[in-house]
C-alpha positions, -999 to 999 in steps of 0.1 A, spaced: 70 -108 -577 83 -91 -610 89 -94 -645 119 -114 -639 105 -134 -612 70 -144 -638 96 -157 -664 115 -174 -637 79 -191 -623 70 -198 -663 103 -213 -665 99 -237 -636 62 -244 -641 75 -257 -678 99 -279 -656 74 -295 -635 68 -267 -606 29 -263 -605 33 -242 -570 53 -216 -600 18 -216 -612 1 -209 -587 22 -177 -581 19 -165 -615 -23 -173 -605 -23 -152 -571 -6 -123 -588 -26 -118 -619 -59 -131 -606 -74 -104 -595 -62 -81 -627 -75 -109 -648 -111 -111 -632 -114 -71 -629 -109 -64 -672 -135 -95 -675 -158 -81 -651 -158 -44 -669 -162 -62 -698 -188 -84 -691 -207 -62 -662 -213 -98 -642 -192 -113 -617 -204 -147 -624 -196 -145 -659 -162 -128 -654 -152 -155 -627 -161 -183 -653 -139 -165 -678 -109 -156 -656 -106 -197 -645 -106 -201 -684 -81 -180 -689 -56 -191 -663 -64 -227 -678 -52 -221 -715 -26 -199 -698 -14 -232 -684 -22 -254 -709 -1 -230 -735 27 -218 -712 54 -235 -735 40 -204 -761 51 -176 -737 78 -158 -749 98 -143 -721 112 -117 -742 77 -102 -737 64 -89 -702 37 -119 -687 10 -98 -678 8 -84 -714 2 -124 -725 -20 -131 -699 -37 -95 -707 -43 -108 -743 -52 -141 -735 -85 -121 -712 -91 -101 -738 -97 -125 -763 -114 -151 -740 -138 -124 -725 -146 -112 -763 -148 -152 -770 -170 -149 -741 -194 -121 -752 -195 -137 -788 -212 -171 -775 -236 -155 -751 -254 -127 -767 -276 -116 -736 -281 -88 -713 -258 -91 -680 -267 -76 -649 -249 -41 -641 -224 -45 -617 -237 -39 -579 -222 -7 -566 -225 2 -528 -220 35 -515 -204 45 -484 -230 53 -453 -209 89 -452 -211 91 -496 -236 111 -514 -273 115 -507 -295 90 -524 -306 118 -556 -263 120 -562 -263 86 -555 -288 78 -576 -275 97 -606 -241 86 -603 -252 49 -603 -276 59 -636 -247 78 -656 -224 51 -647 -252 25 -660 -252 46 -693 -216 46 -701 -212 9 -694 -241 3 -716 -221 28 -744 -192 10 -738 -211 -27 -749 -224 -13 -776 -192 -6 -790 -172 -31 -814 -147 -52 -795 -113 -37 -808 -130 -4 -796 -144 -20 -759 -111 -39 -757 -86 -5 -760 -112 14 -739 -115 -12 -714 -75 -12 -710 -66 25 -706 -93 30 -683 -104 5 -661 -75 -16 -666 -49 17 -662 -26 2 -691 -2 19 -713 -6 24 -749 25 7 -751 9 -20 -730 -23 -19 -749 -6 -22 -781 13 -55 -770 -17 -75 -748 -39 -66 -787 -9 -77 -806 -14 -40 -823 14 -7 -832 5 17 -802 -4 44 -830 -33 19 -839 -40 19 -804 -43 59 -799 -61 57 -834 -88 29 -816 -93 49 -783 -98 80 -803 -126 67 -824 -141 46 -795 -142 81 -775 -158 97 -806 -184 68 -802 -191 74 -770 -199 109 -772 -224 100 -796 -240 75 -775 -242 93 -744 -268 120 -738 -249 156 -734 -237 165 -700 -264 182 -678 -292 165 -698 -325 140 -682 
C-alpha cells in the first residue's frame, strides 16, 4: 500500500468500505503504537492511546484531506492524543523493558547501556511537548523535517528551530559523556 492506495482506502471507507479501514489500521498500526510508546515509555498506555487514535481517525475521516500524505494525519492525530494522553495522567511510567541478545554485551555494558538509555528517556519527558514531539519524530520515529513540519501543523524552519533547542535541552539535562 501507498499514498495513492491510503487516499483510495479513505475514499472507500467514506463510502461504506470498513475492510478500507482496516487496511489503513494494519499499515499504520504499528508506526502509530511505536511514537506513543517512546512517548509514553509503557506499552499499556501506548496501546490504549494508539486504539484511540485509530478511533477519532475513523470517526473524523471525512476531515482528511487527500492533498496531504495520510500518515502525516494520522502522525498528528498520535501526537496530539499521546500529549492529550500525558496531560491527563501526570504519573511516572515504567521504562520500557529492553532484552539483550544472549551473544550482546556483558552485563556491566549491558547495564550501562540500559542506565544511559533510562537517562535520556527521562531527559526527553522532561522536556515541553513541542520539544518531546519534534524529538520524538526525527529520531525514534525517522521522519523528515518536512514530515515533522506537516504531522505538527508547523513551517519545517520552526521545526529545525524546535529540535535545535530540544538538543540544547538535552545536553543540559544529561550528565557529560564519561561521567558516574
Amino acid at each position: 500500500m501507498n499514498e495513492d492506495d491510503d487516499a483510495t482506502a479513505v475514499q472507500a471507507c467514506l463510502q461504506g468500505d470498513r475492510q478500507a479501514f482496516a487496511a489503513l489500521v494494519e499499515r499504520y498500526d504499528r508506526p502509530v503504537y511505536n511514537a506513543a510508546l517512546r512517548m509514553l515509555r509503557s506499552p499499556e498506555d501506548a496501546r490504549d492511546v494508539t486504539q484511540t487514535v485509530f478511533l477519532k481517525a475513523f470517526q473524523g475521516l471525512a476531515s482528511y484531506d487527500p492533498d496531504f500524505k495520510f500518515y502525516s494525519w494520522i502522525y498528528r492525530i498520535a501526537i496530539n492524543e499521546t500529549l492529550n494522553w500525558q496531560r491527563v495522567r501526570r504519573r511516572e511510567t515504567d521504562p520500557v523493558d529492553d532484552q539483550h541478545p544472549a551473544d550482546g554485551p556483558g552485563p556491566e555494558d549491558a547495564v550501562a547501556e540500559d542506565d544511559s538509555r533510562r537517562q535520556l528517556l527521562d531527559a526527553i519527558q522532561k522536556l515541553k511537548p513541542e520539544y518531546r514531539a519534534v524529538i520524538t519524530l526525527r529520531y525514534f520515529v525517522d521522519r523528515s523535517y518536512e514530515d515533522i513540519g506537516q504531522i505538527l501543523g508547523i513551517e519545517e524552519k520552526t521545526v529545525k528551530s524546535r529540535l535545535f533547542t530540544a538538543r540544547q535541552l538535552l545536553k543540559d539535562l544529561l550528565p557529560p559523556q564519561g561521567a558516574n
